[in-house]
C-alpha positions in Angstrom: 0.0 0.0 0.0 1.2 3.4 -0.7 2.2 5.6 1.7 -0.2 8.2 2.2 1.1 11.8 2.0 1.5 14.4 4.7 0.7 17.9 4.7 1.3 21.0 7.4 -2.1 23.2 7.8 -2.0 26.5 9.8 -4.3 26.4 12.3 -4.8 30.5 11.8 -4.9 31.1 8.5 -5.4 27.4 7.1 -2.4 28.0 4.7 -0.8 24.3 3.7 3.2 23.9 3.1 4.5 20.7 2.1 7.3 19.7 5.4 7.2 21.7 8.7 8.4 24.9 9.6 8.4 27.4 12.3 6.7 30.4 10.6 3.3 30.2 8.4 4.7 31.2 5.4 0.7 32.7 4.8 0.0 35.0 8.0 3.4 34.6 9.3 2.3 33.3 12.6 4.8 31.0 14.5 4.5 27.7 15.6 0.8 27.2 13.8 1.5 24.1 11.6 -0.2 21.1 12.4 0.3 17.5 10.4 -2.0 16.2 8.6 -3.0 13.8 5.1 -2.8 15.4 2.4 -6.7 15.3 0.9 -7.0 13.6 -3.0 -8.1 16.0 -5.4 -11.7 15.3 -7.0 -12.0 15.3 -10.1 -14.2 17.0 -12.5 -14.6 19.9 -14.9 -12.3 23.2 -13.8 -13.4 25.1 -16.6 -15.4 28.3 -16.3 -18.1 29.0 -18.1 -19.7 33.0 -17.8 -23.0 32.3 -19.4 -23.7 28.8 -18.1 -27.1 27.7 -16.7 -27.4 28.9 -13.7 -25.0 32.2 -13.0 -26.5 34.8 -10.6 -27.3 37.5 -12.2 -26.1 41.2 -11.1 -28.5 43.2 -8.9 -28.2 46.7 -8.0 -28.0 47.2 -4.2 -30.9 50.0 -4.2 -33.1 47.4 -5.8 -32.4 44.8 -3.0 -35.3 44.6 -0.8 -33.8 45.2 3.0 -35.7 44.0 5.9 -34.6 44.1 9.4 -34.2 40.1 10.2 -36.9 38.6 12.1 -35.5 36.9 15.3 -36.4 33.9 17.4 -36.6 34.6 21.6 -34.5 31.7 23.1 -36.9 32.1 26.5 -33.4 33.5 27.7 -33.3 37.6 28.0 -29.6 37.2 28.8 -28.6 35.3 25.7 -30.7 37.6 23.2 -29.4 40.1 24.6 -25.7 38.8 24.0 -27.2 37.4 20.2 -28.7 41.1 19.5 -32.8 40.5 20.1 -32.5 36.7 19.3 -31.9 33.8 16.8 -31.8 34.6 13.0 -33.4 32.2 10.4 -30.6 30.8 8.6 -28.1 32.1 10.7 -24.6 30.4 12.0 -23.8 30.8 15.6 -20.2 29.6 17.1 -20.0 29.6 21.1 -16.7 28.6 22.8 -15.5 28.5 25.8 -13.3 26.6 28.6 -14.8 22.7 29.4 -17.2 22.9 31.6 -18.2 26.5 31.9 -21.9 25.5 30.9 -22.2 26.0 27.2 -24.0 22.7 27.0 -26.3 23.5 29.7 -27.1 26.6 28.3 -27.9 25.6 24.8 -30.0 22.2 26.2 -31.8 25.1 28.2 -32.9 27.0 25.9 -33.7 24.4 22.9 -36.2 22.7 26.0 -37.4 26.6 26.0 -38.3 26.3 22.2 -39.2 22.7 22.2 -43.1 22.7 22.8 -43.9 25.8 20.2 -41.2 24.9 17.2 -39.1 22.5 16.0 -35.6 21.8 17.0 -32.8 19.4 16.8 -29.7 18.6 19.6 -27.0 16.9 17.8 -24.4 15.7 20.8 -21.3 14.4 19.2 -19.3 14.5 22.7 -22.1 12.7 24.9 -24.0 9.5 24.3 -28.4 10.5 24.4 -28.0 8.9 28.3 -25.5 11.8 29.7 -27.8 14.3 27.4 -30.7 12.8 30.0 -29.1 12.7 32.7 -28.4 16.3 32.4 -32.1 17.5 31.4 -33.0 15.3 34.1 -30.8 17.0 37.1 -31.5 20.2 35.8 -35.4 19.4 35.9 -36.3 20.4 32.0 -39.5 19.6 30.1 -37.6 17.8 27.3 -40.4 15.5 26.0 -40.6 16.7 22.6 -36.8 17.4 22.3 -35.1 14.9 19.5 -31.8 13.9 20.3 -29.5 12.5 17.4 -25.9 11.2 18.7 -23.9 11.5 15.9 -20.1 12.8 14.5 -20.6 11.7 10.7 -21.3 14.9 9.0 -23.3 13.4 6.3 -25.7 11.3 8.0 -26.0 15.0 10.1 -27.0 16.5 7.0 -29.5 14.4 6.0 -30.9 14.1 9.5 -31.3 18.2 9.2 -32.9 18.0 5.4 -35.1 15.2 6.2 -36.6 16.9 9.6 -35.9 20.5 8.5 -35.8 21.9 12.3 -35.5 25.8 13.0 -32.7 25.2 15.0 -30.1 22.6 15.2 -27.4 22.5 17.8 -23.8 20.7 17.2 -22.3 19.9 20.1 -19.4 20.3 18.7 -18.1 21.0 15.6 -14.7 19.4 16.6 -16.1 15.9 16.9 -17.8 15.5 13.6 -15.8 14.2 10.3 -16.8 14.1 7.0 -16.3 10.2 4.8 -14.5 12.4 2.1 -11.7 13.7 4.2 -9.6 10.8 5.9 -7.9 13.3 8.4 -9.2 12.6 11.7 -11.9 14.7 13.9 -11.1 18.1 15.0 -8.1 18.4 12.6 -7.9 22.1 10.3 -9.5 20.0 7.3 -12.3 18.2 8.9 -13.2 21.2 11.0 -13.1 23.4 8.0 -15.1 21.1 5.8 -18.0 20.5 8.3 -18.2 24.1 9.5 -18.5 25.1 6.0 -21.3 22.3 4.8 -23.4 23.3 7.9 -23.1 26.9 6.8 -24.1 26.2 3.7 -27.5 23.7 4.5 -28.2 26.7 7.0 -28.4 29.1 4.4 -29.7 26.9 2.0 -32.6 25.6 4.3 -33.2 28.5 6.8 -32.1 26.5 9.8 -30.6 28.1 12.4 -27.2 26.4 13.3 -25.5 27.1 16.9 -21.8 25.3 17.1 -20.2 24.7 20.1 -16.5 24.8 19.7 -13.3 23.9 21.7 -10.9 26.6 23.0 -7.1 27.0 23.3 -5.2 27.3 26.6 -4.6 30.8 25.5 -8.7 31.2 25.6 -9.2 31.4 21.8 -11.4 29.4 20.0 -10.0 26.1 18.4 -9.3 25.3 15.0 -8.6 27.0 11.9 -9.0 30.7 11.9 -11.3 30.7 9.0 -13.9 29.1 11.2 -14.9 32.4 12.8 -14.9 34.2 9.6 -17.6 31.2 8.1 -20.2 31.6 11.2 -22.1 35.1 11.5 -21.8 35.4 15.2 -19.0 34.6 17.6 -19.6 34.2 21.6 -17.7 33.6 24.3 -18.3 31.6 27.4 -16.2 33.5 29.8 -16.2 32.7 34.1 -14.0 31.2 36.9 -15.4 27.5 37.3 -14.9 28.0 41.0 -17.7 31.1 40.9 -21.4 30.5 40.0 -20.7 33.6 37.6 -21.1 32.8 34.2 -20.6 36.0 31.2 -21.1 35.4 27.6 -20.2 37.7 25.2 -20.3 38.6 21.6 -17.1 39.5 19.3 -18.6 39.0 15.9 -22.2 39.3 15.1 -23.1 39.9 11.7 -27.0 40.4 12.6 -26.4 42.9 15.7 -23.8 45.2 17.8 -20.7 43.5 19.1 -19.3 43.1 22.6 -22.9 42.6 23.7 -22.7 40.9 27.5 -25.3 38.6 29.2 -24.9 37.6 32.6 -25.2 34.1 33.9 -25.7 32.8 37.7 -25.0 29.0 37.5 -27.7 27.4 40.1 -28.5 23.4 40.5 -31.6 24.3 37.8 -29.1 25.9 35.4 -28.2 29.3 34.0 -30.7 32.0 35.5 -30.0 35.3 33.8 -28.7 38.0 36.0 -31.0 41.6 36.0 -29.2 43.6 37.8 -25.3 42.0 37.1 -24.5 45.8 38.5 -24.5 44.3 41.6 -22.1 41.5 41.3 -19.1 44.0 40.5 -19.4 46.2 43.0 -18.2 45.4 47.0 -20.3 45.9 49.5 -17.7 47.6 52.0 -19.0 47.8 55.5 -17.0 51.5 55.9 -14.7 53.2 53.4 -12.1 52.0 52.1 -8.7 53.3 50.2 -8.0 52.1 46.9 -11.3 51.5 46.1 -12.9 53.2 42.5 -16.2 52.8 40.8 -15.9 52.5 37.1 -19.0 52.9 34.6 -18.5 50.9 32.0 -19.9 50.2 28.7 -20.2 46.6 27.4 -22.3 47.0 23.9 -25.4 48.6 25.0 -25.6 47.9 28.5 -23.7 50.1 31.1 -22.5 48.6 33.9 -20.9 49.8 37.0 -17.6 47.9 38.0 -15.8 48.2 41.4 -11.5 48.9 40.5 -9.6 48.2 43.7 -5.8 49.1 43.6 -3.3 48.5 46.7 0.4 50.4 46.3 2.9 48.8 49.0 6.6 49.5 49.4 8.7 47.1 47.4 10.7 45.1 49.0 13.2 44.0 45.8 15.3 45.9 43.2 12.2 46.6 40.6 8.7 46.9 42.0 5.8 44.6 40.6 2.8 45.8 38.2 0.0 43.6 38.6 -3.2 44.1 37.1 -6.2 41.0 37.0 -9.2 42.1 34.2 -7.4 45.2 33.0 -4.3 45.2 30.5 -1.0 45.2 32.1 0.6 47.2 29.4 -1.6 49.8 29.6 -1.1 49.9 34.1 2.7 50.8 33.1 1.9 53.6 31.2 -0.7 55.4 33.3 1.6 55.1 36.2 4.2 57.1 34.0 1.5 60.0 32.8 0.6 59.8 36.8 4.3 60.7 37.8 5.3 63.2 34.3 1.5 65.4 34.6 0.5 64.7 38.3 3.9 64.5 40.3 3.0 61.5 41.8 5.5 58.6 41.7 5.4 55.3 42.3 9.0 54.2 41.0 9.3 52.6 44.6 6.1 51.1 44.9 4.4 47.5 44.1 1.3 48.4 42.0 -2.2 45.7 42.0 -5.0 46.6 40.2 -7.9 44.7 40.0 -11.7 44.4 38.7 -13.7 42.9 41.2 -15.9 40.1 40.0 -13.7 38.7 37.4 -14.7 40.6 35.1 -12.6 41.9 32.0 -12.6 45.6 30.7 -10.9 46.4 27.4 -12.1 49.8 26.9 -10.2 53.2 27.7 -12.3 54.4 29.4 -11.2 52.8 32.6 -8.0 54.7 32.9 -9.3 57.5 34.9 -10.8 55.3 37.8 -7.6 53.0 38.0 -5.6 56.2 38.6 -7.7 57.6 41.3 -7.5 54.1 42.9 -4.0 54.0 42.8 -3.9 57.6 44.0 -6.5 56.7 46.9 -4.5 53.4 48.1 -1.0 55.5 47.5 -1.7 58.2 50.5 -4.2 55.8 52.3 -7.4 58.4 51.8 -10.8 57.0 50.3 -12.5 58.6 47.2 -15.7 60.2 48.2 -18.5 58.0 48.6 -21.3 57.4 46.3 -18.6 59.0 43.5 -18.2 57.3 39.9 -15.6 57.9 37.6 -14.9 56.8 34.1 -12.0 58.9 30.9 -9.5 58.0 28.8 -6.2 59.1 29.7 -4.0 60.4 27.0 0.0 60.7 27.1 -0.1 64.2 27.4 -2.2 64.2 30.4 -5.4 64.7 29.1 -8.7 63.0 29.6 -10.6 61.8 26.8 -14.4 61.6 27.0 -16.0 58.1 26.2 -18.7 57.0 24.3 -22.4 57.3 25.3 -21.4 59.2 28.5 -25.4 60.3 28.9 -26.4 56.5 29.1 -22.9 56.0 32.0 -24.1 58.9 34.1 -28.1 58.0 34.3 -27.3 54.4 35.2 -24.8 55.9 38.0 -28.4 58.0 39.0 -30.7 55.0 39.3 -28.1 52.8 41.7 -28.3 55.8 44.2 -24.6 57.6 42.8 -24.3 60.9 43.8 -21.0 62.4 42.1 -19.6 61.8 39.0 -16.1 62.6 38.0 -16.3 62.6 33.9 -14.3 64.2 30.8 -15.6 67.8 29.8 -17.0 66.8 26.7 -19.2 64.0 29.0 -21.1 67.1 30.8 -24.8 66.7 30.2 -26.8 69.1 28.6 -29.3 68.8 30.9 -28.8 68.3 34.7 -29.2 64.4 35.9 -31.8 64.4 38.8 -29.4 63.2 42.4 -26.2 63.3 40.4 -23.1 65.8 40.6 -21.0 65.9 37.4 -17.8 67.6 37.2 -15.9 67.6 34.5 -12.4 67.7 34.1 -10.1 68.2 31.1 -6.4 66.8 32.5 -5.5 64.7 35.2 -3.9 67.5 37.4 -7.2 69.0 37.4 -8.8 65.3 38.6 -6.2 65.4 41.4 -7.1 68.7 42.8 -11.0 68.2 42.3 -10.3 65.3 45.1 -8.0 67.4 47.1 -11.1 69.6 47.6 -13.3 66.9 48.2 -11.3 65.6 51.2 
């Protein structure tokens, strides 16, 4: 028998190269080549024909009739919130996450939701139909008219989906099945690839509304070939501790709705119960006041939310002091402690700097600079920030602070959880005074320093 012939895929680009190497010679990314068997070529007719039967015709875009997409409630307000309103007919939705965060749970949820009023399908290529029951079972859902196929060959998966035509299918996942005319082996670039891209195209084909589970990375990206986001129309991430009966899902891609949309999660023994007021969960409830303490409003797609940013500066004790920051970027900690020290004149060259977002949660935006400074500040000379006082700015290297986006929507949530000062850019004044609330707007960071110097 002939030896069958290897190929190296990039797992980021999906760029082949015929022996190994450290760089992808496609996307230059380093150490993304993975074996595997080279695929046969099919045969058939290569040449292109610009009149044959069948070509799509040209349309002009004002002719195109545009309607806003219908969508399907899941029963879960946290999850349409985090899919923009709901599911889309025909659409393609990948959610990964680390094992065991609850992406199973929460998709058997809400299909169970769905069940009675339209049809659906659970595909489980990870878990036999008795762990599937089990689950339902402990979690004490109404699945009597939820079909269940266990299965990893992708064709026998497509027929299952043309013959039953369901409204929305669930793989669980997409890294178990394989396709009969690859003979890589599940979950490698080619077989993901190829079954992400049939289901995409049945989806659009049929209507059905797809939801993938995928596998993640140690580094917390999602597994596979790179490609595989671009194929789906929206992307979601599982994020939480396992240890905390927190659970956040958020959207990076949605093709259908905004991005960086966040639902909130509360993992009970019934499941995922959506959070209302997740508010709440990041901010301490101190008994008195406390240094090194800042409230942040942030903005996570179109819900505001107030975070809790706790800083502590200590002496060091070796040759060069630590910068520690958990939910905020690192980079970013070094460089606002050197804008503190240049525009401010207040150094901590001597100091071991912590900063962190209390519950676990990860901010991204700007707009978060201004409160991590007047934590570190607060914690620095052992004086808290006034109470019932917010704060949110960009701080540029020049000292100035930036405004951020939607400020009117920040300062009226601060209003209705009982805030009483806010401490915001100049261009985030109101127009109109905010019933209970205080703003005062600042333009550089010297001036933030002495606004609190007066408040002491």
């Amino acid at each position: 028998m002939a030896k069958q012939k290897s190929i190296y895929a990039c797992t980021e680009c999906g760029a082949q190269a015929s022996k190994w190497q450290g760089q992808c010679p496609g996307c230059n990314a380093w150490n993304t080549l993975v074996e595997s068997l080279a695929e046969p070529s099919r045969p058939g007719n290569r040449r292109f024909e610009a009149l044959a039967p069948g070509t799509p015709r040209l349309q002009a875009l004002a002719d195109i009739d545009a309607r806003e997409a219908a969508r399907l409630p899941t029963g879960l307000a946290e999850f349409d919130r985090a899919l923009g309103g709901g599911l889309v007919a025909g659409g393609v939705v990948l959610i990964g996450g680390d094992p065991g965060i609850g992406k199973s749970t929460l998709l058997l949820q809400a299909l169970a939701t769905l069940a009675p009023q339209h049809k659906v399908l659970y595909v489980s290529g990870e878990e036999s139909g008795q762990q599937v029951a089990l689950r339902a079972r402990r979690l004490q859902l109404e699945v009597g008219q939820l079909p269940l196929l266990a299965e990893i060959n992708l064709e026998r998966i497509l027929g299952t989906l043309q013959a039953e035509k369901p409204q929305v299918a669930v793989i669980d996942s997409i890294q178990t099945l394989w396709s009969e005319e690859l003979s890589s082996a599940p979950g490698s670039v080619a077989q993901v690839r190829e079954c992400a891209a049939q289901l995409t195209r049945l989806a659009k084909a049929t209507g059905v509304t797809v939801i993938l589970v995928g596998h993640v990375t140690k580094e917390g990206a999602l597994a596979g070939p790179r490609v595989l986001e671009h194929i789906v129309d929206s992307v979601l991430y599982f994020e939480g501790d396992t240890h905390s009966s927190f659970r956040l899902i958020r959207a990076v891609k949605n093709r259908y709705g905004a991005v960086n949309e966040l639902g909130v999660f509360a993992m009970t023994d019934r499941g995922l119960k959506g959070v209302s007021n997740p508010s709440a969960l990041f901010l301490s409830q101190h008994g008195q006041e406390v240094a090194g303490s800042c409230v942040l409003v942030t903005q996570e797609g179109t819900r505001p939310l107030l975070v809790e940013i706790q800083a502590l500066v200590d002496a060091s004790m070796g040759g060069s002091p630590r910068r520690l920051s958990v939910g905020l970027e690192q980079n970013r900690l070094a460089m606002l402690l050197a804008v503190l020290h240049r525009h401010a004149g207040i150094g901590c060259f001597d100091q071991d700097v912590f900063v962190n977002a209390v519950g676990g949660v990860k901010i991204s935006e700007p707009a978060a600079d201004l409160p991590v400074l007047l934590a570190i500040i607060s914690s620095l000379k052992n004086r808290p920030l006034p109470e019932k006082l917010v704060v949110f700015g960009e701080v540029g290297l020049a000292g100035e602070i930036r405004p951020a986006p939607r400020g009117q929507e920040r300062l009226k949530e601060a209003a209705k959880l009982g805030f009483t000062r806010a401490l915001v850019p100049e261009a985030n004044l109101p127009r109109q005074p905010i019933p209970g609330l205080e703003v005062v707007g600042v333009g550089r960071i010297e001036q933030a320093v002495s606004r609190l110097r007066e408040w002491e």
